[in-house]
N, C-alpha and C positions, 0 to 999 in steps of 0.2 A: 313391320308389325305396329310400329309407333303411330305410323301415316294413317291405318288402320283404325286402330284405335280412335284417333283424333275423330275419322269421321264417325266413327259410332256413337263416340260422344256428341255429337255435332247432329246426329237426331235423335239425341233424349232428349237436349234441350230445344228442339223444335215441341217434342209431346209437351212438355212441362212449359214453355214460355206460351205454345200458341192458346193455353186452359184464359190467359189473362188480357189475352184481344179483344177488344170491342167487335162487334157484328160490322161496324158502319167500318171498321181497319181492313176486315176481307178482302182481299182483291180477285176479282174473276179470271178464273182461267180462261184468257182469249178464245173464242170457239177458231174455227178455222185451222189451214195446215203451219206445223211447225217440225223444224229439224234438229233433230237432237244428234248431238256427238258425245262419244265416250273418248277419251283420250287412254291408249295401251300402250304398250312400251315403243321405243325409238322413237318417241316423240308424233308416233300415225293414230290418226282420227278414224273414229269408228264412227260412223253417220248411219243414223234410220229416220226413216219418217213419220210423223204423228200428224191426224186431223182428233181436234176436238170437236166434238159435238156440243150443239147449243143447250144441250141437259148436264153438261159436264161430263160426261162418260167420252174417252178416247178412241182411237182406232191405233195402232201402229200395223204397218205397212212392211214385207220382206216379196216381193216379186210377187207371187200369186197368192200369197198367203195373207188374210187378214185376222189380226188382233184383237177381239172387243173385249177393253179396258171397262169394269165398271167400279172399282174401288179405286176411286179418286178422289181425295179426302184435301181439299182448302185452309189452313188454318190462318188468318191475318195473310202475314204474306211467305208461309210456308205453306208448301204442300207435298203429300207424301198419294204417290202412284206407284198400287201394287200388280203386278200380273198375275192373271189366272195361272193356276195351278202351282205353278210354281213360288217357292219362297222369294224370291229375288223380287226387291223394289227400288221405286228411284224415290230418294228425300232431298228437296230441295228448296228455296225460297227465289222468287220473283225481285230479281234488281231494279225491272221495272215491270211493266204489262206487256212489255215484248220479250225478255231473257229469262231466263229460270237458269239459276247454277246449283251446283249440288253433287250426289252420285249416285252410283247404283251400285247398290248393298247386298251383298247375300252373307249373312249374319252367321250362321252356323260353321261357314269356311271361313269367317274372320276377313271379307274380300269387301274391299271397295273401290271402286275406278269411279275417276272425277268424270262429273257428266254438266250439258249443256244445252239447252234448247233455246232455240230464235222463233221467233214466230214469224211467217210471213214468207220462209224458205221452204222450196216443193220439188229442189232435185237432190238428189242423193249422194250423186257428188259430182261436182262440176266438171265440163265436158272445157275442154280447152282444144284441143286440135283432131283432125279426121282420124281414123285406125285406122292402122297401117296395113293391118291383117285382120281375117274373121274366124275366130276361137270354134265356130260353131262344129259342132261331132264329139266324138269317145278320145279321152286322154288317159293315154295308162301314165299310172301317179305314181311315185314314190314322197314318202313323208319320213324325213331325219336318217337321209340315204345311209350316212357315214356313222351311227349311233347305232350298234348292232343289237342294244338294249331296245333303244325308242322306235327300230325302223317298221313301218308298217305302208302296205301296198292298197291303192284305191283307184277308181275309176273316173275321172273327170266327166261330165256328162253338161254342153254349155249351147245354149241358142244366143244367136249375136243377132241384133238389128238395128242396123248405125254401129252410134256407138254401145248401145245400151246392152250389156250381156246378164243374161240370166239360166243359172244351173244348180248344178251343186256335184261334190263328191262322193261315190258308195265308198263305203270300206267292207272289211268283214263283218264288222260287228253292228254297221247302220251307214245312213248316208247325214250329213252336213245340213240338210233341210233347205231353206229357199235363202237361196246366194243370188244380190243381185250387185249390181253396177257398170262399171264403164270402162272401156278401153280408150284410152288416149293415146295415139299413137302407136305405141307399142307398149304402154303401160297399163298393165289391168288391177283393175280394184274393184270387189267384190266383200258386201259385208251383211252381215243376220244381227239381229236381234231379238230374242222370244222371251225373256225374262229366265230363263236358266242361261241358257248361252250369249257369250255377244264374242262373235267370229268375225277374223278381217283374214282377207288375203289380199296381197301382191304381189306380183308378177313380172317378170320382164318375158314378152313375148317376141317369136320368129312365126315361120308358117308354119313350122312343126314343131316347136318345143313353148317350153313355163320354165321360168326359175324364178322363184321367190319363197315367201315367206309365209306361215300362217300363225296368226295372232288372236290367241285366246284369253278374254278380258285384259288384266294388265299384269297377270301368272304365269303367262307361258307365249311360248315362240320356238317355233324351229321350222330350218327348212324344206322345202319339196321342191322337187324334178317332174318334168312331168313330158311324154312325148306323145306328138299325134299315132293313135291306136284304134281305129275305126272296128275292130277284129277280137279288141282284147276282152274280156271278162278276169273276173276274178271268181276263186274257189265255190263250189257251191255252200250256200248257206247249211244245207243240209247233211252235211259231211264233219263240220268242224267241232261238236260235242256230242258226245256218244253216251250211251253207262256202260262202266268199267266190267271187264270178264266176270260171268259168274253174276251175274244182276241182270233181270229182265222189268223190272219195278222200280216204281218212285214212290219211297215215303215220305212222310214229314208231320208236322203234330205243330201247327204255331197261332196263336191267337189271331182272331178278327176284333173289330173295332168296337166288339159288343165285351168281351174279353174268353169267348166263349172260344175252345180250343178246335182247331177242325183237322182233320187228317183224311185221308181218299179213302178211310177204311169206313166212315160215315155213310148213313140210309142214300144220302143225296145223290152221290156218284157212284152208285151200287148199280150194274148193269148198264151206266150210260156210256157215252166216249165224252173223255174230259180233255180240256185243254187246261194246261198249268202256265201262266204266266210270271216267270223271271222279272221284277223292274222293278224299278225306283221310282218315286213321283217327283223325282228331281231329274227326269230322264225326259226329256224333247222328244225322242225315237219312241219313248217308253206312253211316251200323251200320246202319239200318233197311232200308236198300237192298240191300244186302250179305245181311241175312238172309235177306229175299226171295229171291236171287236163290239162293241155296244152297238156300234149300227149293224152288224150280222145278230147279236143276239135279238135286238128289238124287231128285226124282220123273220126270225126261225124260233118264234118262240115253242117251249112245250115240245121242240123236235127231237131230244132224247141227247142233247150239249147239256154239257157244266162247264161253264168255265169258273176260275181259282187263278189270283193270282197271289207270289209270295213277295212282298217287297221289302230291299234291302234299303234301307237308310241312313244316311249319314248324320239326322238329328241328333242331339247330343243325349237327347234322353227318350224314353219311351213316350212320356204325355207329349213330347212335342211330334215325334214319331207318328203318333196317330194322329195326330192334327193334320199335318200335311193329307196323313191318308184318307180321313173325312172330307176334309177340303178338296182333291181330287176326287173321291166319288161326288158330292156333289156340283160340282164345275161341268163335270163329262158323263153324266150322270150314270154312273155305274151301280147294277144292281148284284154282281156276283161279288164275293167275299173277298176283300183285300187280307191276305193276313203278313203281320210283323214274322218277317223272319231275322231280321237283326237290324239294330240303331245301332250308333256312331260310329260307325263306317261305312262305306259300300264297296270295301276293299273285296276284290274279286277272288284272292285266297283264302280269305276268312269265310265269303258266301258258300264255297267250295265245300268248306268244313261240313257245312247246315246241310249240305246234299253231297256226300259224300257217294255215291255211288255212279255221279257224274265225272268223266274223267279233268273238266273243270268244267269253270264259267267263266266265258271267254266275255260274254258279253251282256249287260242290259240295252234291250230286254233278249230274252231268251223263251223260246215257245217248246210246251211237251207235250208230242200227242200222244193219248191212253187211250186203248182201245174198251171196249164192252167186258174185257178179262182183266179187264188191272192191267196190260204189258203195254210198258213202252214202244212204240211202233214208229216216231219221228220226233227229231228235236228240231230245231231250224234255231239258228246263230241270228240275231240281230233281225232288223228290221227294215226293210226298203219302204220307205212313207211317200206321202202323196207328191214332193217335191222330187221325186226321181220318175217320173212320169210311166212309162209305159210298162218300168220294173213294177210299178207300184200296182197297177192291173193285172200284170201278168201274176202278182203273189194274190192276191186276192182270188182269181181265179183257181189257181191251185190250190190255195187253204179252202174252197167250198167243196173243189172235186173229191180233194184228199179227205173229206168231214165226211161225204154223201157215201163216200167207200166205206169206212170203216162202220157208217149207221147202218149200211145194208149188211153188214156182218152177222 
């Protein structure tokens, strides 16, 4: 908490010292690529890639996924780079015009990991000898096999070519998003960064099995198993949250961002089919979701959908609460009603509470389909997003079919 601390104080006095810089002290952010590492526990480097742009706005880089950074703020020879959507930034100052040191900060969880960018580096992490083996197909996963508390079951899903591997894992509740890197040998390393999450995994690889580790910022660690599974799946999404006996409906009554109270008993969703969206704007799975659903509404507008989502936050207070949530409707530009269903936590027993007729909430995000009658007709656990490739279609096409049913009701 000490270490902590240090860094947060470590950019106030970037705000407060960079007010007394002269214009001609600025130094330019180098355009071109740079490689940033975060350093997590045991001493393993988290590497992603940045191209700056000659406007100052960034890119970072996760396999197919790209990042466009446009809060990127210079002061003398600090500078503070924020991600879209998400609260998580990196504060740091320039050693020279090639190094930036500093960290990445998510202020509300009290979290900082030391961070690092070189300029003029463009692999992710370097490639030292042939693989041995190719990862590529279905790995049924195990994560903190022997933690009967932590253990949870997911789906490895990996294209190799060379050395260069690119995937990610499903769980129940979502998948890991765009995992990329390298196999040396028999050693694989694979890592993300999107400004909520920064993920490492390692691995010692055979031709049919994973043992290693997975490394989230510099908070957490535990093991995973993992064996070739061409065959396996996991549970269906649509099975794992239900409402409890004796409840065919979803209430709920929680402010939107105007402070204006909404509940499903409203003119709005009076004879339509609503989707209710479960999530956080601190949720990766929960942006991906989100997107989605702005590019289905902007294509079917006027078709007789409401969507609603409620989001659970871990801000410490309400005004900050609703910042994040204007700052995602804006970003992903969402036009249906975010409403506050609880700040400072997004503990999943506590959300439980706020929809008590749910047997839990297992996951953000979580989706409820409501038919033309007010009755719940489908929930669906988590979210498969665009980095799980052909799941990601396949939901998509079922969430239109399963929408065009229940509008022909």
């Amino acid at each position: 908490m000490r270490k902590t601390a240090i860094f947060i104080l470590f950019v106030i006095t970037i705000f407060f010292s960079c007010k007394k810089e002269k214009s001609s002290d600025i130094i330019e952010f180098k355009s071109g690529p740079w490689k940033a590492t975060l350093e997590v526990q045991d001493n393993k480097k988290l590497p992603f890639l940045i191209e700056v742009m000659e406007d100052q706005t960034l890119k970072i880089f996760n396999a197919e996924e790209t990042i466009d950074v446009d809060e990127v703020r210079v002061y003398g020879d600090s500078v503070i780079i924020k991600i879209p959507v998400f609260e998580g930034y990196i504060a740091g100052r320039f050693v020279d015009s090639m190094t930036i040191s500093g960290s990445f900060i998510k202020k509300s969880q009290s979290r900082a990991v030391p961070f690092i960018a070189k300029y003029g580096q463009q692999d992710r992490f370097d490639i030292v000898s042939k693989p041995k083996h190719n990862i590529t197909g279905n790995w049924e996963t195990v994560f903190s096999k022997d933690k009967e508390e932590d253990r949870y079951i997911a789906k490895g899903i990996f294209k190799q070519n060379g050395n260069i591997v690119t995937g990610t894992f499903r769980t129940t509740t979502g998948d890991y998003r765009y995992l990329e890197g390298i196999l040396n040998n028999d050693q694989l390393q694979l890592s993300t960064f999107d400004g909520a999450h920064a993920f490492l995994f390692t691995a010692q690889v055979t031709d049919s099995t994973l043992n290693g580790h997975f490394y989230s910022g510099n908070h957490w660690k535990e093991p995973f198993v993992a064996k070739r599974n061409e065959n396996f799946t996991l549970p269906s999404e649509d099975s794992l949250t239900f409402l409890k006996e004796g409840y065919d409906t979803l209430e709920f009554n929680f402010p939107d961002v105007e402070g204006n109270q909404i509940s499903l008993k409203d003119e709005r969703f009076k004879n339509k089919v609503v989707i209710v969206q479960v999530m956080g704007t601190w949720c990766p799975n929960c942006m991906d979701e989100t997107k989605y659903y702005v590019e289905y509404q902007n294509k079917n507008k006027n078709n007789g959908v409401e969507f609603v989502a409620l989001a659970f936050e871990y801000a410490k207070t309400k005004e900050k609460a609703f910042k994040s949530i204007k700052r995602l409707q804006q970003k992903l530009g969402v036009t249906y009603p975010i409403l506050l269903a609880q700040y400072g936590t997004s503990d999943k027993q506590k959300a439980q509470e706020k929809l008590p007729m749910l047997n839990h909430v297992l996951s953000y995000p979580t989706t409820i389909f409501i038919d033309k009658k007010g009755q719940v007709r489908k929930i669906h656990t988590g979210f498969n997003g665009p980095a799980t490739g052909q799941k990601y279609i396949d939901f998509k096409e079922g969430f239109e079919n399963f929408i065009n049913q229940l509008l022909k009701e």
